[in-house]
DRENDO-1510 file (C-alpha; in Angstrom, 1 decimal, always signed):
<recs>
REC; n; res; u; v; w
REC; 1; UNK; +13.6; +21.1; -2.5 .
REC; 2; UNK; +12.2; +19.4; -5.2 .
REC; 3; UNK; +14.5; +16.4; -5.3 .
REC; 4; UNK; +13.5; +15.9; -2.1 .
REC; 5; UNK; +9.9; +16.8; -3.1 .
REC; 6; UNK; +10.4; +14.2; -6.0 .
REC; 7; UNK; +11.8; +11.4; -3.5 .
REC; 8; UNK; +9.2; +11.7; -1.1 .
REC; 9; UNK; +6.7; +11.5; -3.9 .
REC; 10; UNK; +8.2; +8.3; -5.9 .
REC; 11; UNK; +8.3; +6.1; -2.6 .
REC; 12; UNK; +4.9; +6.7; -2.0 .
REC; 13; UNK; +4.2; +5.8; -5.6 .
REC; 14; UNK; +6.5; +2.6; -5.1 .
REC; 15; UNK; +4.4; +1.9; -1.8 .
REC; 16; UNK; +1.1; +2.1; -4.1 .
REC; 17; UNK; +2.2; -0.4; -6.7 .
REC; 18; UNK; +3.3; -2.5; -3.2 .
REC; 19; UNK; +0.2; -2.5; -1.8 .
REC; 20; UNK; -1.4; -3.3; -5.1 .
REC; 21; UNK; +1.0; -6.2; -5.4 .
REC; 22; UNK; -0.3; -7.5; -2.0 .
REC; 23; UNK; -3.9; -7.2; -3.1 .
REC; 24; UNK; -3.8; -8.9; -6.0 .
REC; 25; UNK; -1.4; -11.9; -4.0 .
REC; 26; UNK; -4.0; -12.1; -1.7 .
REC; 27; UNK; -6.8; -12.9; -4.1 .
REC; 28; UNK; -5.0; -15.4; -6.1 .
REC; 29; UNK; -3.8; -17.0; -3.1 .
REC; 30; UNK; -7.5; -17.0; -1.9 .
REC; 31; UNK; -8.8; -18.4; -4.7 .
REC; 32; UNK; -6.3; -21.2; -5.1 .
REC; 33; UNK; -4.5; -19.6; -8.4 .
REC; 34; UNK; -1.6; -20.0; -6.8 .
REC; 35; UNK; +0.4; -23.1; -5.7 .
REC; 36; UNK; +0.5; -22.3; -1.8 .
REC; 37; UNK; +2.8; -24.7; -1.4 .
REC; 38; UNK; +6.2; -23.4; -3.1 .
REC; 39; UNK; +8.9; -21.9; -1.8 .
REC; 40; UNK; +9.2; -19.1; -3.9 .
REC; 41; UNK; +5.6; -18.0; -3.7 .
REC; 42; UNK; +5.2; -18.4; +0.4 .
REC; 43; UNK; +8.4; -15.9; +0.1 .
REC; 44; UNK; +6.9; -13.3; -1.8 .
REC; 45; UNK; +3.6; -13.6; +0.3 .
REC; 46; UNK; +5.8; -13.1; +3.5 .
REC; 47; UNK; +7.9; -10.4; +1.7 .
REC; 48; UNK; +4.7; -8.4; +0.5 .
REC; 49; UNK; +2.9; -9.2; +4.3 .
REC; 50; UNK; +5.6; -7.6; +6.3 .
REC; 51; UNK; +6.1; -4.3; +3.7 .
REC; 52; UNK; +1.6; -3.5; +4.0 .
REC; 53; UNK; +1.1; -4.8; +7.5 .
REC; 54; UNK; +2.7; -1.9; +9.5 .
REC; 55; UNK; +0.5; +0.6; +7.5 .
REC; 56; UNK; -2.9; -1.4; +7.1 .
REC; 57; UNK; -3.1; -3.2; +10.5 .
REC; 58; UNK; -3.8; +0.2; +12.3 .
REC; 59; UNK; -6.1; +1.0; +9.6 .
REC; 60; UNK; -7.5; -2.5; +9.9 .
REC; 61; UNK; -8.3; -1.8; +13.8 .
REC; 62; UNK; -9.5; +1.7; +13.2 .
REC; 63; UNK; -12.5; +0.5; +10.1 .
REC; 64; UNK; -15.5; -1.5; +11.3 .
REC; 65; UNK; -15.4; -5.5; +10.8 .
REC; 66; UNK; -16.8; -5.9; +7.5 .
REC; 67; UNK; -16.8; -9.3; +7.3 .
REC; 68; UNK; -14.9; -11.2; +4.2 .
REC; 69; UNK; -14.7; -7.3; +2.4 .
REC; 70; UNK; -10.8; -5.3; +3.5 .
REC; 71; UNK; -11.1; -1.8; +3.0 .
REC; 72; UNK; -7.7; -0.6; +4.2 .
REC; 73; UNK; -5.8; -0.9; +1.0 .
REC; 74; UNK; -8.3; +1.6; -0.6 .
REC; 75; UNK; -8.2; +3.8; +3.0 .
REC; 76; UNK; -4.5; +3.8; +2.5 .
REC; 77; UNK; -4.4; +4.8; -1.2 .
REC; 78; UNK; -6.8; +7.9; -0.2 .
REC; 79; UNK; -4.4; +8.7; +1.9 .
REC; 80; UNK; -1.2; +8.4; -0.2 .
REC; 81; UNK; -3.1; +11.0; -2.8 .
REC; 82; UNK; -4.1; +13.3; -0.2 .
REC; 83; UNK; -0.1; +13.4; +0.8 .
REC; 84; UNK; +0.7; +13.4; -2.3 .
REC; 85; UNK; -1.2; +16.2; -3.8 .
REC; 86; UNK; -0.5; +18.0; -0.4 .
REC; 87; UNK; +2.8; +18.1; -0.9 .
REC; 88; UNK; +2.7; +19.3; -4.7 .
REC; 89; UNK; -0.1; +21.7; -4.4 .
REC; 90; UNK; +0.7; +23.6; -1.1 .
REC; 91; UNK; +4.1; +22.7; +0.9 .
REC; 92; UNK; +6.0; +23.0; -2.6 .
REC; 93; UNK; +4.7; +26.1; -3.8 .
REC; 94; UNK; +5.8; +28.1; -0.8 .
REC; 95; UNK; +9.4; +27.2; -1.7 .
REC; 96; UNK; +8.9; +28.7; -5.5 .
</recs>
C-alpha cells in the first residue's frame, strides 16, 4: 500500500511543479519576456495549457470574475495538500 500511497503522492507533486510551470509561462508570456513568436516556446505554452486546463477551468467557472487576478492555481494547490495530507495522515494509517 504504500507504493501505491507513494505513486499517488509523487504525481500530485509532479502536477504542482506543472501547474507552477504554467504560472510562471503565463506571466512571462504576459509581460513580453518571452519571444511569442517561436516555435519552440508556442509548443511548450500549448503543452503546459492542455496538462492545467482540465483541472483549473472548472475551478475557473466555480470562483467569482476577478478581473485581471486568477486564483485557480492557488485553489488547486489547497487542494492537492488537503489530498495529500489526507492520504498520509488518515487513509494510510488504517493500513499500518
Amino acid at each position: 500500500m504504500y507504493a501505491l500511497f507513494s505513486t499517488i503522492d509523487l504525481a500530485l507533486q509532479i502536477y504542482t511543479f506543472i501547474l507552477i510551470g504554467n504560472a510562471v509561462f503565463s506571466w512571462l508570456y504576459a509581460f513580453d519576456v518571452i519571444n511569442q513568436n517561436n516555435q519552440v516556446i508556442r509548443m511548450i505554452g500549448t503543452l503546459l495549457y492542455q496538462a492545467t486546463e482540465p483541472v483549473l477551468g472548472p475551478v475557473r467557472r466555480i470562483l467569482p470574475n476577478l478581473g485581471a487576478i486568477d486564483i485557480s492555481p492557488v485553489i488547486v494547490f489547497l487542494v492537492i495538500y488537503f489530498i495529500q495530507i489526507f492520504i498520509w495522515r488518515t487513509i494510510y494509517p488504517m493500513f499500518l
